[in-house]
C-alpha positions in Angstrom: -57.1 -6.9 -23.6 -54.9 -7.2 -20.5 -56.4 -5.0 -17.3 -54.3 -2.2 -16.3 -52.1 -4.3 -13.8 -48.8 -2.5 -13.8 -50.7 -0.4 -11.2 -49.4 2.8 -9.3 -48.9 0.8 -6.3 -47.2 -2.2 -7.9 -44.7 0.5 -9.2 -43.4 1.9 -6.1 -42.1 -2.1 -5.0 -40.8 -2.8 -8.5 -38.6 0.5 -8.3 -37.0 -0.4 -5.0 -36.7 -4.2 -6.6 -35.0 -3.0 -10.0 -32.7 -0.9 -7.8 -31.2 -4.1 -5.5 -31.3 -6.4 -9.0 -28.7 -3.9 -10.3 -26.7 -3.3 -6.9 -26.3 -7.3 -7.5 -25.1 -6.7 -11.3 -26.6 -10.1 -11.5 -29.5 -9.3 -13.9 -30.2 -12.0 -16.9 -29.3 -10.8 -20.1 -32.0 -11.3 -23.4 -32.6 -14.2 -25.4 -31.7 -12.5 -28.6 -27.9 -12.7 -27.2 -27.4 -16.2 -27.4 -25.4 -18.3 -29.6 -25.8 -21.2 -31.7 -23.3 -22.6 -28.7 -25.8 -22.7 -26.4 -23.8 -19.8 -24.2 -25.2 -16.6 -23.5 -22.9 -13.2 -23.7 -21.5 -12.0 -20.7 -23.7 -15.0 -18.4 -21.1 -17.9 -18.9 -21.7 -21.3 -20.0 -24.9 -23.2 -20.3 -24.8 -26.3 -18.6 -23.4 -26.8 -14.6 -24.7 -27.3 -11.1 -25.3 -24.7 -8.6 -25.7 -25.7 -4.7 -28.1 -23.3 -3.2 -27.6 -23.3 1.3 -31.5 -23.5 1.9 -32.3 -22.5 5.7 -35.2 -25.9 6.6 -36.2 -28.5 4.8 -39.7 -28.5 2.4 -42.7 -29.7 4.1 -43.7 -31.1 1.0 -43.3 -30.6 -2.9 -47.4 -29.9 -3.7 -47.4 -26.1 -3.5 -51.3 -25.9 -3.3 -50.7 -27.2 0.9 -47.0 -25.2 0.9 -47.3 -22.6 3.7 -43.4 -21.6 3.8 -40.7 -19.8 2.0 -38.0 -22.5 2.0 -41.0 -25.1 0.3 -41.7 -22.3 -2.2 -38.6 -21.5 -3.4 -38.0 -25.4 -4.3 -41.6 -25.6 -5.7 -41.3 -22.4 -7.2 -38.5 -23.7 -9.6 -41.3 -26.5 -11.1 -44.1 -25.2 -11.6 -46.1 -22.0 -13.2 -48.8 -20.2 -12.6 -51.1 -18.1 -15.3 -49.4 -15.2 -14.3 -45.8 -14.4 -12.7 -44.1 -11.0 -11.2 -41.4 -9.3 -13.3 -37.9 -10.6 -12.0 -37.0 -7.7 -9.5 -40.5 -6.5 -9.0 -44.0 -6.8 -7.6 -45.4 -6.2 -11.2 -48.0 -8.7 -12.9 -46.8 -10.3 -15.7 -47.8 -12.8 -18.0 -46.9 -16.4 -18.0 -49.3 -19.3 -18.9 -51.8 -17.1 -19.5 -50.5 -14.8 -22.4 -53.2 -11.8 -21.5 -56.4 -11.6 -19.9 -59.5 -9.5 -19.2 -62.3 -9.1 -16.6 -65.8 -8.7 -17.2 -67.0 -5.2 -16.2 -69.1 -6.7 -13.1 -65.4 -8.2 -12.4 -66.7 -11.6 -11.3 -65.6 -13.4 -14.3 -62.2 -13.3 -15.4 -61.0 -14.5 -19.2 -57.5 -16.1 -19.5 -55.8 -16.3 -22.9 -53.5 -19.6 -22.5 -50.3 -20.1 -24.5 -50.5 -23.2 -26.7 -48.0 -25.6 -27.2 -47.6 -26.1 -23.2 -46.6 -30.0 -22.0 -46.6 -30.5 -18.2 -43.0 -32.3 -17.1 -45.1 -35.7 -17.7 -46.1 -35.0 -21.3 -49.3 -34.2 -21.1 -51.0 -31.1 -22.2 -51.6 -27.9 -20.6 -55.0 -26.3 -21.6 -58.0 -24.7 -19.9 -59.2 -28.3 -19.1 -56.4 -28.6 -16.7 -56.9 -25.4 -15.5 -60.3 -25.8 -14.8 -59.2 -29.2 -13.0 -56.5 -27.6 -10.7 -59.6 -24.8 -9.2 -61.7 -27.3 -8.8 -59.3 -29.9 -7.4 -58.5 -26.8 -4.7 -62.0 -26.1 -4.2 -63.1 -29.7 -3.5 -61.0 -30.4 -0.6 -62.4 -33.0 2.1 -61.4 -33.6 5.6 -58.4 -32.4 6.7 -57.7 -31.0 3.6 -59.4 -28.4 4.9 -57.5 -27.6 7.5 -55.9 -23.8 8.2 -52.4 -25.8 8.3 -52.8 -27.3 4.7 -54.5 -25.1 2.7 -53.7 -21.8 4.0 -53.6 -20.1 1.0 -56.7 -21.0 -0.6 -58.7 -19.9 2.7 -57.0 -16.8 3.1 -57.1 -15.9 -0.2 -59.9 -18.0 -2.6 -61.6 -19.2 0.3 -62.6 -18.9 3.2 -65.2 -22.1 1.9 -64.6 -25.2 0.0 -67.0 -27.0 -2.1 -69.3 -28.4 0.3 -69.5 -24.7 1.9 -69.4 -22.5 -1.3 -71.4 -19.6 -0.6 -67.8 -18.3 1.7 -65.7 -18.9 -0.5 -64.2 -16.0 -2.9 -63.9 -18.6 -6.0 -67.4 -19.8 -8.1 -66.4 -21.9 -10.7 -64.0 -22.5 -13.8 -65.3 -22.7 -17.4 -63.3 -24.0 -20.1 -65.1 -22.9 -23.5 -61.8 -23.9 -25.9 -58.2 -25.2 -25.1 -56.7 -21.6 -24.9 -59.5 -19.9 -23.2 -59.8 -20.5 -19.2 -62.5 -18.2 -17.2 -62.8 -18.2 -13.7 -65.8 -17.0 -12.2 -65.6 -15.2 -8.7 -68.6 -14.5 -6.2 -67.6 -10.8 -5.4 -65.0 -8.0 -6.7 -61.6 -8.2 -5.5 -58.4 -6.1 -5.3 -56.6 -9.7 -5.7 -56.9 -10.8 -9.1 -54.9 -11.3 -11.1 -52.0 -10.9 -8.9 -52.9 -14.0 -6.7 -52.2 -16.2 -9.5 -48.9 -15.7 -9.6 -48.9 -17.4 -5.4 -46.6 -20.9 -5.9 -49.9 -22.0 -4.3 -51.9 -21.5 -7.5 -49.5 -22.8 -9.8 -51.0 -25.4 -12.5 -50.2 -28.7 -12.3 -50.7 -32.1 -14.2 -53.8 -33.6 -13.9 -52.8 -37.0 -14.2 -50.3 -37.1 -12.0 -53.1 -35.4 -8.8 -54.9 -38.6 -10.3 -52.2 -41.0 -10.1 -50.8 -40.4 -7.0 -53.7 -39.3 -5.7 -53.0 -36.1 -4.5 -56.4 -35.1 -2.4 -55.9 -37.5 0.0 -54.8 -35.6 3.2 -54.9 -37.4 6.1 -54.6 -36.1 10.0 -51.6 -38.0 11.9 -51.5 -36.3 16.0 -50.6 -33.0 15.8 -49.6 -33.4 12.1 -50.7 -34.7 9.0 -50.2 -37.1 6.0 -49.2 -36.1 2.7 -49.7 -38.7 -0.2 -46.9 -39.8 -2.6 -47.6 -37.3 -5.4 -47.0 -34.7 -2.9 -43.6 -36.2 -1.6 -42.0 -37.5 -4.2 -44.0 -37.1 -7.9 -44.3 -32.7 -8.0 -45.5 -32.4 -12.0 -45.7 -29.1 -13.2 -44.5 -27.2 -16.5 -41.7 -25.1 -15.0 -37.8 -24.7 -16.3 -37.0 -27.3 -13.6 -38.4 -30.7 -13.0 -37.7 -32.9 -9.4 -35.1 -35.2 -9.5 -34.8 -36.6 -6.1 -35.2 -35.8 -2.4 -32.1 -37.3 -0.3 -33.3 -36.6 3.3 -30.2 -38.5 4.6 -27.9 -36.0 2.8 -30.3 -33.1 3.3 -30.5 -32.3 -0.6 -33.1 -31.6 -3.1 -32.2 -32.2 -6.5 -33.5 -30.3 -9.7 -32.8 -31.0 -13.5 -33.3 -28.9 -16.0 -36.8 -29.3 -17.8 -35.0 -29.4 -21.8 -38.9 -28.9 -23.2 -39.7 -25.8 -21.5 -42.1 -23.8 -23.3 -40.2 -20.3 -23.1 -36.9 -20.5 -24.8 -35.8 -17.5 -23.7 -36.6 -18.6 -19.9 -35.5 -22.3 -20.5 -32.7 -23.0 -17.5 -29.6 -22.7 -18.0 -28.1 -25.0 -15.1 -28.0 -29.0 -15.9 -29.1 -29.1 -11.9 -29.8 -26.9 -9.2 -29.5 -28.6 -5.5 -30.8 -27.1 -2.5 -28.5 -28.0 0.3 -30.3 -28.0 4.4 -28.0 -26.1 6.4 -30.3 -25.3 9.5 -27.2 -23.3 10.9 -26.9 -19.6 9.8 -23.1 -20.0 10.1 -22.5 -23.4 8.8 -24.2 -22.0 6.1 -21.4 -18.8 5.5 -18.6 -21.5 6.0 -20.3 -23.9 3.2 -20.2 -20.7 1.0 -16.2 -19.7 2.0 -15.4 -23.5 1.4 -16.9 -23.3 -1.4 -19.8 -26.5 -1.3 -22.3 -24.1 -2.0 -22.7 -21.1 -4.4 -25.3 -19.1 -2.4 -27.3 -18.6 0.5 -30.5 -16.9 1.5 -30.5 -14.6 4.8 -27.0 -14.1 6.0 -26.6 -12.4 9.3 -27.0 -9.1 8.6 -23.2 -8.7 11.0 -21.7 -10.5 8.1 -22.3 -8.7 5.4 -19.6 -6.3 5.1 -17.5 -9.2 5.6 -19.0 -11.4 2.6 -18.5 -8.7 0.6 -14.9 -7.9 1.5 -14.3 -11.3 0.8 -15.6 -10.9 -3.0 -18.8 -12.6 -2.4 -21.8 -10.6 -4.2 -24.4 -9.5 -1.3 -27.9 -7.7 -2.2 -30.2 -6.3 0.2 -33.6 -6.4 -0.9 -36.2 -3.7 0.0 -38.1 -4.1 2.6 -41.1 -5.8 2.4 -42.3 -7.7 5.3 -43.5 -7.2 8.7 -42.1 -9.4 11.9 -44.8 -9.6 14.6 -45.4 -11.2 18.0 -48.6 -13.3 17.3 -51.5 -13.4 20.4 -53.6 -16.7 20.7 -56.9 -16.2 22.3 -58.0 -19.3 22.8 -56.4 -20.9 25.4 -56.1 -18.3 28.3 -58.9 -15.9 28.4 -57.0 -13.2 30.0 -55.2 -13.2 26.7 -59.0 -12.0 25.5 -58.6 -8.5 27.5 -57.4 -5.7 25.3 -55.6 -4.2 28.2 -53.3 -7.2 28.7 -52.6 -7.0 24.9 -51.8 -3.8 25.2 -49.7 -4.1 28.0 -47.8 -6.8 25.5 -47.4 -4.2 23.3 -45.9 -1.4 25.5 -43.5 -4.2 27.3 -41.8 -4.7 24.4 -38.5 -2.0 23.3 -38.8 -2.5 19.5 -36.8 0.2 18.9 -34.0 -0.7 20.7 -34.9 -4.6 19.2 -34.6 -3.1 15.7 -30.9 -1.2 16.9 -29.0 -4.4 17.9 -30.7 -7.4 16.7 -31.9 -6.1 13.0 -29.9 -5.0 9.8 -28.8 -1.2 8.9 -32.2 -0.4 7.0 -34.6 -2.0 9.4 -37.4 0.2 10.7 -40.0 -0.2 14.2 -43.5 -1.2 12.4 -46.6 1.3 13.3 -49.0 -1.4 11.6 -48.9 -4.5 9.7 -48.1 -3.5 6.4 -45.0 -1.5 4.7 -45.4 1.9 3.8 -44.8 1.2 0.5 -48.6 -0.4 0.4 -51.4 1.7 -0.7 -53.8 2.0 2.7 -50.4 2.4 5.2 -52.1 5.2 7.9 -49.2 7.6 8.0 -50.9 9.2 11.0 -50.1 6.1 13.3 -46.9 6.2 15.6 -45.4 3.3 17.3 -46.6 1.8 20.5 -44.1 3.3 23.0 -42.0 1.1 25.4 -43.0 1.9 28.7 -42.9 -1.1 31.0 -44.2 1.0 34.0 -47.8 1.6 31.5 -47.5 -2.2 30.8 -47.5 -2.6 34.5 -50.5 -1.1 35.0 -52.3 -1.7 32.1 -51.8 -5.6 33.7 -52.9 -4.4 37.2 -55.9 -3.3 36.0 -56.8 -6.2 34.1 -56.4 -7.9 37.4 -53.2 -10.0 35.4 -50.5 -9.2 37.3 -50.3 -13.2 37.5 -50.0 -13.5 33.5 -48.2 -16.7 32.8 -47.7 -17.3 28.4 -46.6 -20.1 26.8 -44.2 -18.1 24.1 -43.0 -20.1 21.2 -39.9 -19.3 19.0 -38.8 -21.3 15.8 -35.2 -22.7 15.5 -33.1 -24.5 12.1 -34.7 -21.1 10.6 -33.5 -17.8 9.1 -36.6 -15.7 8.0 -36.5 -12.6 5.8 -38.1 -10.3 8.9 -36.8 -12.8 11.8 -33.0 -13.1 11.0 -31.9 -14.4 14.4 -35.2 -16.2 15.8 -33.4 -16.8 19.1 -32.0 -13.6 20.2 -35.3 -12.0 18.9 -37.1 -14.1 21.2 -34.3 -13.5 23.9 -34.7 -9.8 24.1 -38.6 -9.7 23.6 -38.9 -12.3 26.6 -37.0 -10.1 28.9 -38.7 -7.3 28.2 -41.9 -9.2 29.2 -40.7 -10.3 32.1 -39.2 -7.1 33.4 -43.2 -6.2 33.5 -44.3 -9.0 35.7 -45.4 -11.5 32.7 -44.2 -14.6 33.4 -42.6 -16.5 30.4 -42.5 -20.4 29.7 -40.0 -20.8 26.3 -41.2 -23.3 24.2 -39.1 -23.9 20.7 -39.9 -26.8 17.9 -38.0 -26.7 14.2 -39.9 -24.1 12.1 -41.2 -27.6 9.8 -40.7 -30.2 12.9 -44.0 -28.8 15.0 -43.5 -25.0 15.1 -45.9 -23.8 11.8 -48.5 -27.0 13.3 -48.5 -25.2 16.9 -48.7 -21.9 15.5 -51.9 -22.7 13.0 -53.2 -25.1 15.2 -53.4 -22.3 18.4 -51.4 -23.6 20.6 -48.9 -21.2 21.3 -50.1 -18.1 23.8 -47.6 -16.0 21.8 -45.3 -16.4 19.4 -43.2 -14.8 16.4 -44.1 -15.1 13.0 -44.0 -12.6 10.1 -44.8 -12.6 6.3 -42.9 -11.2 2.9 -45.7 -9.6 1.1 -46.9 -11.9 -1.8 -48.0 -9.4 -4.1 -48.6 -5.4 -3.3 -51.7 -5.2 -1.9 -53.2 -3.9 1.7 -55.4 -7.4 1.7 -52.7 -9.5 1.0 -51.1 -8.9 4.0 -53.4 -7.9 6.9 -56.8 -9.7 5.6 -53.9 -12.7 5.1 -54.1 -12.5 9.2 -57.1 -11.5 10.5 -59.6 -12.3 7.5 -60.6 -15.6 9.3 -62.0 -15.3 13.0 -60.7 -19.1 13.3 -57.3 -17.8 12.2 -53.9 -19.2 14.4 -54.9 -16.1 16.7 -58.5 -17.4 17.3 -59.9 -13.9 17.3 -63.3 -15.3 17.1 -63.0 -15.8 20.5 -63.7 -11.8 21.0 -66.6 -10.3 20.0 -65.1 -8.4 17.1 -63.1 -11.1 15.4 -66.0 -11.3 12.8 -66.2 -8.0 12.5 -62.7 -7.1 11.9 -63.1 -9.9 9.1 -66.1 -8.6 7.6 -64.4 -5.2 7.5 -61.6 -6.7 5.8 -63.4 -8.5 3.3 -65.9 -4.9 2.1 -62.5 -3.1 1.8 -61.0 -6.1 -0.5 -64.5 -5.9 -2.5 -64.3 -1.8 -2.9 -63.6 -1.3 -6.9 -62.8 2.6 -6.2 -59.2 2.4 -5.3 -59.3 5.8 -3.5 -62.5 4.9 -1.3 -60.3 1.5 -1.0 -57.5 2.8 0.1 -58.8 5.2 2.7 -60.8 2.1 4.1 -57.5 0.4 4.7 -55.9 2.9 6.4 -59.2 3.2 9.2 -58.4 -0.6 9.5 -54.9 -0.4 9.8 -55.9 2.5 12.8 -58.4 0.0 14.7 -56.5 -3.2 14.0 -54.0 -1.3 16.4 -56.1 1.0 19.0 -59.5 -1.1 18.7 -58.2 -4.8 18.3 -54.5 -5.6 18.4 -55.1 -9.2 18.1 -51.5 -9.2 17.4 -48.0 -6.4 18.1 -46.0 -5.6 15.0 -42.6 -5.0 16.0 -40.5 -4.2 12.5 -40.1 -4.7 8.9 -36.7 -5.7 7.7 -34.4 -5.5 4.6 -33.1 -9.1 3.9 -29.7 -9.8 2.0 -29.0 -12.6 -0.1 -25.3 -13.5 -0.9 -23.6 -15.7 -3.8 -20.3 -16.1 -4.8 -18.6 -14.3 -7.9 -19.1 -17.1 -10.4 -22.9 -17.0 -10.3 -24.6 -14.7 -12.6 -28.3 -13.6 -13.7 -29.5 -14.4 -10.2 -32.1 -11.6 -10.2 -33.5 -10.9 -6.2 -36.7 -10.1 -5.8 -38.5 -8.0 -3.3 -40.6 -10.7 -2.4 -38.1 -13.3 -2.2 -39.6 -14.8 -4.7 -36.4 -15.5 -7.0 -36.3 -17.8 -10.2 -33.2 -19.6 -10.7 -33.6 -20.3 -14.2 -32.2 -17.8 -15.6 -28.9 -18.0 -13.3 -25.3 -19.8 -14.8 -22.3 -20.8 -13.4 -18.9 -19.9 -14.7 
């Protein structure tokens, strides 16, 4: 019997995500009104291309070492997980895995696989592959390891690997017949099931990780090394299947996967192309010329002008937090908690949130929305007072503060619309309190993500679109690993503040749960602040009138199979 995942927590988001999905009147329509044409009533013709304007390029096309939303929504189209999200929501929902159970010391969780399943290389799906995708995860060697390739296994299945099991969240994977999958966890979680729906965790084919030999990771300077199966031979059992990566043309191309398991999900599109446009604005004047149908994260100043122009524009919930990141490790004065706080008070969110954000947009308290059971209601904002920031410094004996502050460019994030003038008015705000500021930008996948995971950057901006509706997964997703990109192992409570995280992720009474999260979310900010939140934001997507059953999702997390083109 499936758990009772359709939580009252997972609600709340998929309200708000039901209510954008029919703002957009874009909703897909059921399978039981097709025809024996092949069209589907009221969602135009099967068949078509759509051209999507993606902000960056994909780091790669393995999702396991995918850290980024413009990788994800590419991978996203090829591959499944065991379970999915509800188009529109945060809810749990089945997909190769038809229902499942946990045992009632919840360290072992059953999975009930559909049957019938072929990965896009015609090979089976089962629990043997299963199995093989946890432990390939698990087993990773060498810089494979590595916080920049396999984020979301330590931050979420981790922190360990193989050869370090006894810190790691995930035991082992059994496989006692082809439909039945169990995977075997070392403590409770509040995570599972819902993690399995992370692009990260999707299943893919065994043979091909064998034959292109997908483990093997190697460092390159500041970078690293992906092998061929992760550039060029994705193989999963999604509606979509890779076609071909032109990095001259800046397209990735998609065809539709004509054996896909759910007819009522198959993909309606013949292709689907993801076109780079770095450019925020080339990207609206690709749309108006029409050489692309969509775009993701237009400037929230255009949107009253999209849609006067009879372009469809839907503005998501927000669900996300934007934050100016703090590195510890490589200037110790970045270790005193005054100096952080004087960060903190330097910077005029408010007034950041007025003229650089979209109508909706809100000054964070903490790093979570407070549509996420454990948001502390009783915290206010840290208050912009650069004469406190002042002194704060002065008695920190930093009035000489000098930071390395790094910014991303060819990006458009969901909580960081305009990365430059976000960095523009939070830089002089710093410096009208004495801090002195060196700028540093790299392309968010041409060095920035490396610097950031690697610590390299003092400070620098960086947010997150909640994966799935939990406290953990956003701020145990930051601080949960002392060696995290803000090195808070290098104060004396980074462990703590992990261990804390990890005894609220393993409390099974939600109510003691929640009320640990919200002490947390209270110290994180008056104890620690190993980092300053500055704002959560409501991102739009836009697509033009001929594209329907595009359903947004409040995690940008959209499908495109069930979109058609008229």
């Amino acid at each position: 019997m499936t758990p009772p995942i359709q939580s009252r927590l997972l609600r709340r988001v998929a309200a708000a995500g039901l209510a954008g999905a029919v703002a957009l009147s874009l909703s897909a329509c059921a399978q039981s009104e097709r025809d024996n044409t092949g069209s589907q009533s009221g969602q135009g013709k099967v068949g078509g291309t759509m051209t999507f304007g993606a902000a960056g390029a994909p780091e790669v096309f393995d999702p396991f070492y995918a850290t980024d939303g413009e990788t994800f929504r590419v991978t996203r189209q090829m591959f499944d997980g065991l379970v999915t999200y509800k188009p529109g929501t945060a809810d749990v929902a089945p997909q190769l895995a038809e229902k499942w159970e946990a045992s009632s010391d919840g360290l072992k969780w059953t999975f009930h696989l559909r049957t019938g399943v072929k990965f896009h290389d015609g090979t089976d799906f089962n629990a043997e592959a299963v199995c093989y995708n946890f432990e390939r995860m698990f087993d990773q060697k060498g810089a494979g390891q590595s916080e920049s390739v396999s984020t979301y296994w330590i931050d979420n299945l981790g922190p360990g690997f193989k050869d370090g099991a006894k810190s790691a969240l995930y035991k082992s994977c059994d496989a006692p017949s082809a439909d039945t999958a169990v995977v075997n966890v070392n403590r409770v979680t509040s995570k599972i099931p819902s993690i399995f729906g992370l692009p990260s965790f999707s299943m893919q084919s065994p043979k091909a990780l064998k034959d292109f030999d997908a483990n093997n990771i190697q460092a390159a300077g500041d970078s690293f090394k992906y092998p061929s199966y992760a550039l060029e031979h994705p193989t999963g059992t999604g509606p979509f299947k890779f076609g071909k990566y032109d990095k001259a043309n800046g397209t990735v191309e998609l065809v539709r996967n004509e054996d896909y398991f759910d007819s009522a999900g198959k993909a309606k599109l013949d292709k689907l192309i993801f076109k780079i446009i770095p450019d925020e604005t080339a990207r609206k004047q690709a749309l108006k010329a029409g050489t692309i149908d969509g775009y993701d994260f237009p400037a929230p100043a255009d949107w009253a002008g999209l849609k006067s122009d009879g372009f469809n524009v839907a503005v998501r919930p927000p669900f996300n937090i934007l934050y100016m990141g703090i590195t510890q490790k490589n200037n110790p004065k970045l270790q005193d908690f005054k100096v952080r706080q004087a960060l903190a008070y330097a910077i005029n969110r408010q007034q950041l949130v007025t003229s650089q954000l979209p109508e909706g947009a809100k000054v964070a308290t903490q790093f979570i929305p407070d549509t996420v059971d454990g948001y502390n209601t009783s915290l206010q904002a840290i208050p912009f007072d650069t004469a406190k920031a002042k002194s704060l410094l002065a008695e920190a004996n930093a009035t000489d503060l000098t930071v390395n502050f790094y910014w991303p460019s060819e990006v458009t994030r969901p909580y960081m619309p305009n990365p430059r003038d976000i960095f523009g008015a939070i830089s002089a705000n710093l410096q009208a309190a004495g801090i002195k500021v060196n700028p540093v930008t790299k392309p968010w996948n041409g060095g920035y993500l490396d610097d950031v995971d690697e610590a390299r950057a003092d400070l620098f901006l960086l947010g997150w679109t909640g994966d799935y509706n939990t406290a953990d997964n956003f701020i145990a997703t930051f601080f949960g690993n002392p060696e995290n990109r803000f090195q808070t192992k290098f104060s004396p409570w980074g462990q703590e503040l992990a261990d804390r995280l990890k005894a609220a992720d393993s409390e099974p009474d939600a109510t003691k749960r929640n009320q640990l999260y919200q002490q947390l979310n209270a110290d994180i900010i008056q104890k620690y602040l190993p980092a300053v939140p500055i704002s959560h934001s409501p991102p739009a997507l836009v697509v033009s009138k001929n594209i329907q059953g595009l359903v947004p999702s409040p995690l940008t997390a959209e499908d495109f199979n069930s979109v058609s083109k008229t």
